[in-house]
C-alpha positions as CSV (number, residue, x, y, z in Angstrom):
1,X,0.0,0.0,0.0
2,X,1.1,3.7,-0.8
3,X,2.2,6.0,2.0
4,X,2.1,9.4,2.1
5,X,3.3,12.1,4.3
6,X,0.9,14.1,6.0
7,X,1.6,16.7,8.4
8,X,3.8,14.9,10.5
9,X,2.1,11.6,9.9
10,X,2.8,8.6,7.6
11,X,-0.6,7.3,6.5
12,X,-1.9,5.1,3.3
13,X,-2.2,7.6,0.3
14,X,-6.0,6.1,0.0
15,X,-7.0,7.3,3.2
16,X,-5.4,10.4,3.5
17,X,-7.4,13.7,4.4
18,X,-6.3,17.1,5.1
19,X,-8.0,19.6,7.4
20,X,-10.6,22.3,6.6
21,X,-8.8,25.2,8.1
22,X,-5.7,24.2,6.1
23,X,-3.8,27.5,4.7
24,X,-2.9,25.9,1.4
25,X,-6.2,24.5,0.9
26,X,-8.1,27.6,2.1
27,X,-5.7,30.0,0.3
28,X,-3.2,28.8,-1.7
29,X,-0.9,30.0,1.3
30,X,2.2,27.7,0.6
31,X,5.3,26.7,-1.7
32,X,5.9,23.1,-3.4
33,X,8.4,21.7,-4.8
34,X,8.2,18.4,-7.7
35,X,11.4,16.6,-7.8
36,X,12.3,13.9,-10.4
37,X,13.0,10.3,-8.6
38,X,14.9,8.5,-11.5
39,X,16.4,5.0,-11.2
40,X,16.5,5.6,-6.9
41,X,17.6,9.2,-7.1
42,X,16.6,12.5,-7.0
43,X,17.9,14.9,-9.2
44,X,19.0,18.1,-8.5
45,X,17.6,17.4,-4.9
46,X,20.0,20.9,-3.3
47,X,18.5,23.2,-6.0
48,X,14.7,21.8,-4.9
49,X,15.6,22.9,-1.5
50,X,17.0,25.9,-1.9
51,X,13.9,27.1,-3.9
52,X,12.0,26.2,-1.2
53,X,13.6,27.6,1.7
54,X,13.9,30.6,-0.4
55,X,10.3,30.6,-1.4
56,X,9.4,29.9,2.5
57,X,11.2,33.0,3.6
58,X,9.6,35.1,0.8
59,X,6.5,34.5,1.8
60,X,7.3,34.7,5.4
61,X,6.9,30.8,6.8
62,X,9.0,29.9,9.5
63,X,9.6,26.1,9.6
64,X,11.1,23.8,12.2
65,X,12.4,21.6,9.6
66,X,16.3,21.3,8.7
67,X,17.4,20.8,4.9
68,X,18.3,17.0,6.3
69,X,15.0,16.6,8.0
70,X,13.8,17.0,4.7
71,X,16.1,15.1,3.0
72,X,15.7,12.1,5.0
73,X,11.5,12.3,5.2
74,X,12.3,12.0,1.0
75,X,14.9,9.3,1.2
76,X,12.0,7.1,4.0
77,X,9.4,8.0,1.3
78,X,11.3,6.3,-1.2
79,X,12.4,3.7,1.1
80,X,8.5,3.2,2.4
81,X,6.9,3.1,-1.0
82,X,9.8,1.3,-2.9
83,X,9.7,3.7,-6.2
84,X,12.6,4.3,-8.2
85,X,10.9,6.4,-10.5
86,X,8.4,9.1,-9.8
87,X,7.7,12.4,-9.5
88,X,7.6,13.4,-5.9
89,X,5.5,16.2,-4.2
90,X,6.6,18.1,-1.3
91,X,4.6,20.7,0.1
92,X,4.8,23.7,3.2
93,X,1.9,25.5,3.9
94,X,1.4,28.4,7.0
95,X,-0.2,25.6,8.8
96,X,-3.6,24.1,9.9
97,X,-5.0,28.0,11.8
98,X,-7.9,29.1,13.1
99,X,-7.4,32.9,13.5
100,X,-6.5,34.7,10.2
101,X,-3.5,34.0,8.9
102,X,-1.4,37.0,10.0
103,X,-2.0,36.6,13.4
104,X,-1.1,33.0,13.2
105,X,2.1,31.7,14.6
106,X,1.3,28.2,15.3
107,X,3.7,25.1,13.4
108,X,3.5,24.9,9.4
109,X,2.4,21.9,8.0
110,X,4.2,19.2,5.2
111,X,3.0,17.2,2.9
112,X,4.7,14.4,0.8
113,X,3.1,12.6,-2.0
114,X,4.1,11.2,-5.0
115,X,2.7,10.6,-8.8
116,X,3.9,8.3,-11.7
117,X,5.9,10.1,-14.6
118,X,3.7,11.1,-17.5
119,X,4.7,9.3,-20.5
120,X,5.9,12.4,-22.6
121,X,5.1,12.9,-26.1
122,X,7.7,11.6,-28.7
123,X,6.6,14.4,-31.6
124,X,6.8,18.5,-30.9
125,X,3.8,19.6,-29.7
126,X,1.6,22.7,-30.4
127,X,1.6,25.7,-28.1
128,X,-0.3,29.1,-28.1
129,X,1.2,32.4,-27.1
130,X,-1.2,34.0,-24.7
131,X,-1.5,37.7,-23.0
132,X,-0.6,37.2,-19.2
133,X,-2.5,40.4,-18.5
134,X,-5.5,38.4,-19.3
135,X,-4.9,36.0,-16.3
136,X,-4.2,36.4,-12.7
137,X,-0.3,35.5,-12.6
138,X,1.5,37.0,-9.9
139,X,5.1,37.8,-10.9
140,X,7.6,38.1,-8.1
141,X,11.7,38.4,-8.7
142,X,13.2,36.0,-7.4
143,X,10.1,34.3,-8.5
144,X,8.5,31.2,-5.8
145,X,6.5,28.0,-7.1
146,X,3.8,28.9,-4.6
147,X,0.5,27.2,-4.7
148,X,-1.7,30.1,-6.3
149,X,-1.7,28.8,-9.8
150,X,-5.0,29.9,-10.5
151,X,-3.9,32.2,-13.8
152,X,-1.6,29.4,-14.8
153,X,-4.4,27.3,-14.8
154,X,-6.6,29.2,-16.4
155,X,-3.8,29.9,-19.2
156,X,-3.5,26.0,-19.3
157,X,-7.5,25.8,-19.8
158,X,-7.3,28.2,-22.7
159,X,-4.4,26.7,-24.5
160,X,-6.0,23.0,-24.1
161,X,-9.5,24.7,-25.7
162,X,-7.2,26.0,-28.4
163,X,-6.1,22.3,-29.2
164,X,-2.6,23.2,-27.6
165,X,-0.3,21.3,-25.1
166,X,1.0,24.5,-23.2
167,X,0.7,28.3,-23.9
168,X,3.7,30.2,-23.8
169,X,2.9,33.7,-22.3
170,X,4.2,37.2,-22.9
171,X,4.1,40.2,-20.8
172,X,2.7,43.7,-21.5
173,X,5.4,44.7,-23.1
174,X,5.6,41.7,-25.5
175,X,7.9,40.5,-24.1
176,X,8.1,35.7,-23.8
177,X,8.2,35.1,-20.0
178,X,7.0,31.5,-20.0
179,X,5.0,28.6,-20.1
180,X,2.1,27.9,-18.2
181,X,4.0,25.4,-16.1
182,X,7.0,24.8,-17.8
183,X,10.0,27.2,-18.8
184,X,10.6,27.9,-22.6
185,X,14.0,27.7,-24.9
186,X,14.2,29.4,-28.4
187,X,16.8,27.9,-30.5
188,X,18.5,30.8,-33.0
189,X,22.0,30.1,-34.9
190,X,22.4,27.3,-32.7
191,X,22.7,29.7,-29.6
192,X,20.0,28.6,-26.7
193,X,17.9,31.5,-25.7
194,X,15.7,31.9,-22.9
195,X,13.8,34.4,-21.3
196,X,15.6,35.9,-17.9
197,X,14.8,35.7,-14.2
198,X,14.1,39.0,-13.5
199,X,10.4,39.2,-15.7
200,X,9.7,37.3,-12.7
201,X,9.9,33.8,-14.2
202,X,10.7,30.3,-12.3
203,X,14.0,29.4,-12.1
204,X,13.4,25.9,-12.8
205,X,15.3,23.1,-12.1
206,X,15.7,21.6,-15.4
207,X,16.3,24.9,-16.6
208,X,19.0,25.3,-15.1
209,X,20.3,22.1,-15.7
210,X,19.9,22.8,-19.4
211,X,21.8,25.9,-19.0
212,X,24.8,23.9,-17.2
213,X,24.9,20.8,-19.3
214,X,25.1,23.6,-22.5
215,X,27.8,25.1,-21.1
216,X,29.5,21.7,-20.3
217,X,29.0,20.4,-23.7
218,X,30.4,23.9,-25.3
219,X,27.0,25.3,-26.6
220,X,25.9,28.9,-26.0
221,X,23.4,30.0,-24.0
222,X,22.5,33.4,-23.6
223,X,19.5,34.7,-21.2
224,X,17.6,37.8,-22.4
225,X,14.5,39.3,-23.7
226,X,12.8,37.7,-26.4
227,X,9.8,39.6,-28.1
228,X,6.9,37.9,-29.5
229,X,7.4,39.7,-32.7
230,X,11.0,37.6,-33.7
231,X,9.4,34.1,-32.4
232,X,8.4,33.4,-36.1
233,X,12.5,33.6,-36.8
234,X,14.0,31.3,-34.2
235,X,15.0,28.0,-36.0
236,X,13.8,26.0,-32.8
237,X,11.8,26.2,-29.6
238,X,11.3,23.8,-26.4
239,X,10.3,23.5,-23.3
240,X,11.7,22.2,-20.1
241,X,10.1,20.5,-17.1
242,X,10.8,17.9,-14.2
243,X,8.2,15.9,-16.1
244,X,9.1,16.2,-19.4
245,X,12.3,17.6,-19.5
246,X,13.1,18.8,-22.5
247,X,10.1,18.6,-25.8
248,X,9.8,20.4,-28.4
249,X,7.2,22.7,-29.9
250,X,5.4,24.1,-32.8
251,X,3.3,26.8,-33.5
252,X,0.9,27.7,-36.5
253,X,3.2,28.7,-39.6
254,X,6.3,27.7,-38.1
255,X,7.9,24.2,-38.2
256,X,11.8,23.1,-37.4
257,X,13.6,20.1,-37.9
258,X,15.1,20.7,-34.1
259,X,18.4,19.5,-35.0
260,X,20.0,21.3,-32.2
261,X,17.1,20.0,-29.6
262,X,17.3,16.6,-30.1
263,X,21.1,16.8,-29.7
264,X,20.4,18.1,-26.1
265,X,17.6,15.4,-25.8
266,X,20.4,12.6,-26.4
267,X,22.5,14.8,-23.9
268,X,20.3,15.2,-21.5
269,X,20.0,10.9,-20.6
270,X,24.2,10.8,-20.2
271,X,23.9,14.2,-17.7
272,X,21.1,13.7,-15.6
273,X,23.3,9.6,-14.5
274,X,26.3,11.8,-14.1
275,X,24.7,14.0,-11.9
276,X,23.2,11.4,-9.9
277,X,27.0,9.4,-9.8
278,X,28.3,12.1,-8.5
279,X,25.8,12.7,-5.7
280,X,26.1,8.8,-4.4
């Protein structure tokens, strides 16, 4: 039987509940993290939990828990459930109150639960390029993966309608920020370019991998603003994600033979096992 962590509790993931007065169920008052499990490890796990001690103090929630409390409730989730490959959920929230929440100052609460990983698509996929003014997206520099998604959602909703796998927003001054969940790479002159942190974009985590292993493997990368009117000239585009890492896209009018992404696709196998070697 699956386990999951709830607040402080292991308990079988089909009879887990959570409580009314919950500040990340009554108001989206928390962070979360989603963490690749592959073949027994996480990647990247140090980056996870530095975005989320840094998203914790942005939003001002204290927590008891150490970095290795953390780490080892993760490595006895793994070890209670007997996964090796998953994606894996961890979430802080203000805590379980009944007073309004700034007057709180009562423990935080954690949950840990788990999900398999999505079996990704093997062609490009479509996207749309949406307005963000036209949802409710909060942008914050550095930015934190809180859990008020509700205009990312809603962006999602659109694109989905539209008979797309992802929009891919830009701001008012027309200028890419990024997916609805999922960061986004142009391709140009075989130069990587992606949008920077300070629009107030997620620093994901296999963004910055990307990022890394292009610089290992000697290809540029370059981080600045890309406006919606030159998209129709990049030679390739992608997205990156914990779930599906890297995939590419397509809009309408534009195709790419994404020479240059399925090279870091091939890549990408060889450095996530390095990186994992070298955390053993």
């Amino acid at each position: 039987m699956e386990q999951v962590y709830v607040n402080r509790e292991w308990v079988q993931k089909s009879s887990a509940t959570i409580p009314l007065n919950e500040a990340g169920f009554l108001r989206g008052d928390g962070v979360f993290e989603t963490i690749l499990l592959e073949n027994g490890h996480f990647f990247r796990l140090d980056d996870h939990l530095d975005r989320l001690f840094e998203g914790l103090e942005r939003i001002r929630i204290s927590t008891r828990e150490s970095r290795d409390n953390l780490k080892a409730l993760l490595k006895e989730y793994v070890e209670r459930n007997k996964c090796t490959h998953r994606i894996v959920r961890i979430v802080i929230t203000r805590g379980v109150y009944e007073s309004m929440p700034w007057e709180y100052q009562g423990p935080n609460s954690i949950y840990i639960t788990h999900s398999d990983i999505p079996a990704v698509p093997e062609s490009p996929v479509r996207v749309v390029f949406l307005d963000e003014s036209q949802y409710p997206i909060i942008r914050m520099h550095p930015a934190v993966k809180s859990l008020n998604y509700l205009g990312n959602i809603l962006a999602k909703l659109d694109a989905y309608e539209q008979g797309a796998f992802e929009p891919i927003l830009y701001n008012s001054h027309g200028h890419i920020t990024e997916g609805g969940i999922r960061n986004v790479f142009f391709v140009k002159n075989e130069t990587l370019l992606t949008p920077p942190l300070h629009l107030g974009i997620l620093s994901g985590t296999m963004r910055n991998a990307v990022i890394d292993m292009a610089e290992q493997e000697g290809i540029r990368c370059t981080e600045r603003l890309i406006s919606l009117k030159e998209v129709d000239a990049m030679d390739e585009a992608f997205l990156t994600s914990t779930a599906v890492k890297i995939l590419p896209v397509w809009w309408e009018s534009w195709s790419s033979t994404y020479a240059t992404t399925r090279h870091l696709q091939e890549l990408f196998t060889s450095f996530i096992l390095n990186e994992n070697s070298r955390e053993e």
